[in-house]
N, C-alpha and C positions, 0 to 999 in steps of 0.2 A: 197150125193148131197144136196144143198139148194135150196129149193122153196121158192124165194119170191115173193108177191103179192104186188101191189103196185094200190087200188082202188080211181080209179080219178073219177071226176062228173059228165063225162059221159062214161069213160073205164076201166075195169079191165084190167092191164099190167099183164104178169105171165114170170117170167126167173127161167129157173132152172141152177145155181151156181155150178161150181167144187170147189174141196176146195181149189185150188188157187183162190177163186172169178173170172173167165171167164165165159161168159156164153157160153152154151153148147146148149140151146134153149130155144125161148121165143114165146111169142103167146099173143094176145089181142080179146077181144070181148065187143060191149056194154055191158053197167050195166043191162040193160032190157032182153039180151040175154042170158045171164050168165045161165047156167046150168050143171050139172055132164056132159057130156060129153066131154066137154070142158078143163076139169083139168083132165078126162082118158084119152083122146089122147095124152096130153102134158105130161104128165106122163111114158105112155105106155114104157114100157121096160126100166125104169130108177127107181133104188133104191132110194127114197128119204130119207133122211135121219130129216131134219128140215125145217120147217116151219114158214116163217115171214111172218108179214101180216101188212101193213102200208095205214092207211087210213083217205084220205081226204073228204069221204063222208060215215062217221061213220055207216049208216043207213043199210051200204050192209054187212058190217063186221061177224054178226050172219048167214046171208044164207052160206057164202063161207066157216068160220069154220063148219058151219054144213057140209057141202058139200064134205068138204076134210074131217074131221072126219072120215066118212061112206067109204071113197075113199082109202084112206091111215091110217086109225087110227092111228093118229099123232095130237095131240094137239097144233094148232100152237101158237106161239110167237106174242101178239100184242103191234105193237109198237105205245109209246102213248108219248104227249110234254114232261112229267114229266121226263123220261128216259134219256135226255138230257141235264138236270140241272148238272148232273156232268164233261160234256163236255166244254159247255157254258156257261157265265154267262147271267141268262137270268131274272136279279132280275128285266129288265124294263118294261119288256113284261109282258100281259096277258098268262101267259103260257096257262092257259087251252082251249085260242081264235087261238094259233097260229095253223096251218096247220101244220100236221108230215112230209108233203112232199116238204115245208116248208124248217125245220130243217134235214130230208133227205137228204136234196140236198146241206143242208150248212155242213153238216158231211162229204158227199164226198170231196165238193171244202177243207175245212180243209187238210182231210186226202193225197186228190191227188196234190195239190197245196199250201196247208198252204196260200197264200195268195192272192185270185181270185174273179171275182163275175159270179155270174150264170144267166140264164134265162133260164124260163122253159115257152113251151108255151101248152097249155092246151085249156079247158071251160074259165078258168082264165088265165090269163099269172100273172107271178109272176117273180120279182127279188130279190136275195139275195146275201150275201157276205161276206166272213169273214176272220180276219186277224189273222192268230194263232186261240187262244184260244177267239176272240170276234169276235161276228155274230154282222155285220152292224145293220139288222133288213129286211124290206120288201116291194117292191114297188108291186103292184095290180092295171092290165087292166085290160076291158075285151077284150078277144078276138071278133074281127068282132060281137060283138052284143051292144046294150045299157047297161049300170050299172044298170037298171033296171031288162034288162031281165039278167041279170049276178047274180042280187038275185037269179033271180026262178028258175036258171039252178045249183044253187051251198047250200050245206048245213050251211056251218061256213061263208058267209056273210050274214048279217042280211039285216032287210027295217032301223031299229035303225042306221047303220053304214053308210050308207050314207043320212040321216036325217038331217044331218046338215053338208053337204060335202062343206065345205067354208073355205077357207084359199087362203095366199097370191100367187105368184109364185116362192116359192122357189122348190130346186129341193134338197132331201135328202130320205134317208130310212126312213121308217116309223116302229113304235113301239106296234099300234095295227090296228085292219082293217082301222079303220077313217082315218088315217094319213097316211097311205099304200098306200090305194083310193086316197087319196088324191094327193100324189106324183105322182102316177101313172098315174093320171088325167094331171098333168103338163109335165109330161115328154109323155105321147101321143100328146100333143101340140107342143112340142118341134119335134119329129118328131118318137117318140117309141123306138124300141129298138137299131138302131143304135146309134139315138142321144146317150142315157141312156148310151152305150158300152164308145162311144168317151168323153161323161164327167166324167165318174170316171175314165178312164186311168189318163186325166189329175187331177182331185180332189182331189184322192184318190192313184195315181200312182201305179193304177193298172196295171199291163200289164198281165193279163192271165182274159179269158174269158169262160167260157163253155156255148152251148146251149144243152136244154135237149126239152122230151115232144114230144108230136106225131101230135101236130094238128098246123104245123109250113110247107106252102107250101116249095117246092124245091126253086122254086125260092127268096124267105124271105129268106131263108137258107143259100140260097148262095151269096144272095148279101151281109149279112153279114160277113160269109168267107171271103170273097173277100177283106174284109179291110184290113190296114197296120197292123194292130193290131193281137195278138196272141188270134187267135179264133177257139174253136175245138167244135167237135158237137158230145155229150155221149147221146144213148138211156136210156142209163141203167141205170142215173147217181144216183139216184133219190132210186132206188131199191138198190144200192150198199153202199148210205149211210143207208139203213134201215140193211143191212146183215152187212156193221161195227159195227153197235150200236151191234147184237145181236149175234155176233161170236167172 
């Protein structure tokens, strides 16, 4: 079986994988909560076999190798931006700025759709998308809080990246945090993630959507669904492009 971890900025996500990639069972807890206990119950009576670990708030990555080490002595797998340079071309990006959950989630839309765009709602909400073998790039809200407190709450954006958060109103992907922020700033104007859905259908002639991410009420969810638009909603999506990359 695959364990992958998938640590957000404020939750450890944990799916354990069959090796047709289904999940078999999964479990979350705060990042401040996180303890062995937690990866031996989800464990309990299942051979693991591998271990990925993809992380958007790099800082937690040492306690939970340690943790599963000692749990399972299995050295896991971490998946890091560079690992994707053979996937994607990504000569325009800051590779080492971009989020692996990120390009997780553009591995999955790739591999499960070849030609879609995602939303993941999180600490950050984030959108991405890619056509074949090119990743659009990335639009960045915050969720229900100020782009202030979406610094203090998050690692990979800086006070530098929105320092100078000024531009016109266009609406496009963006290439590194500034211009991410940026878009993401116009399209919460415009009206968030519906708008965002109903302008790249037509833009970009998209018609496949996924929403991902845990911090997205029932009802956002599903007024979403509810459009004319081909829109499905993956928990896992995000963990299953990390177990692509490394299977």
């Amino acid at each position: 079986m695959y364990l992958v971890i998938d640590i957000g900025n404020s939750f450890v996500k944990a799916y354990i994988f069959n090796w047709k990639k289904q999940v078999i069972k999964t479990d979350l807890t705060r990042n401040d909560l996180l303890n062995d206990i937690f990866f031996v119950k989800l464990t309990r009576s299942i051979e693991i076999n591998k271990i990925i670990i993809g992380a958007s708030a790099p800082s937690m990555i040492d306690k939970v190798v340690k943790i599963l080490k000692k749990i399972t002595n299995i050295v896991p797998h971490i998946v890091t931006p560079k690992k994707f340079e053979s996937i994607f071309d990504l000569s325009r990006f800051e590779i080492d700025k971009i989020g692996v959950d990120i390009l997780g989630f553009s591995l999955f839309l790739k591999r499960k759709f070849n030609k879609a765009i995602g939303i993941s709602f999180g600490t950050a909400n984030f959108a991405t998308g890619v056509d074949n073998n090119k990743m659009y790039g990335a639009i960045i809200w915050p969720n229900k809080c100020s782009i202030e407190e979406l610094v203090k709450k998050t690692e990979l954006i800086s006070c530098e990246a929105i320092s100078n958060l000024v531009g016109d109103d266009s609406l496009d992907f963006g290439y590194d945090t500034q211009t991410a922020l940026m878009y993401g700033n116009n399209f919460v104007k415009k009206g968030g993630a519906p708008f965002l859905i109903e302008y790249f259908s037509k833009q970009l002639s998209v018609n496949k959507f996924c929403l991902t991410g845990n911090n997205i009420s029932n009802k956002e969810k599903d007024k979403i669904l509810r459009t004319n638009l081909d829109v499905c909603y993956i928990p896992e999506a995000v963990s299953l492009g990390y177990l692509f990359l490394c299977s």
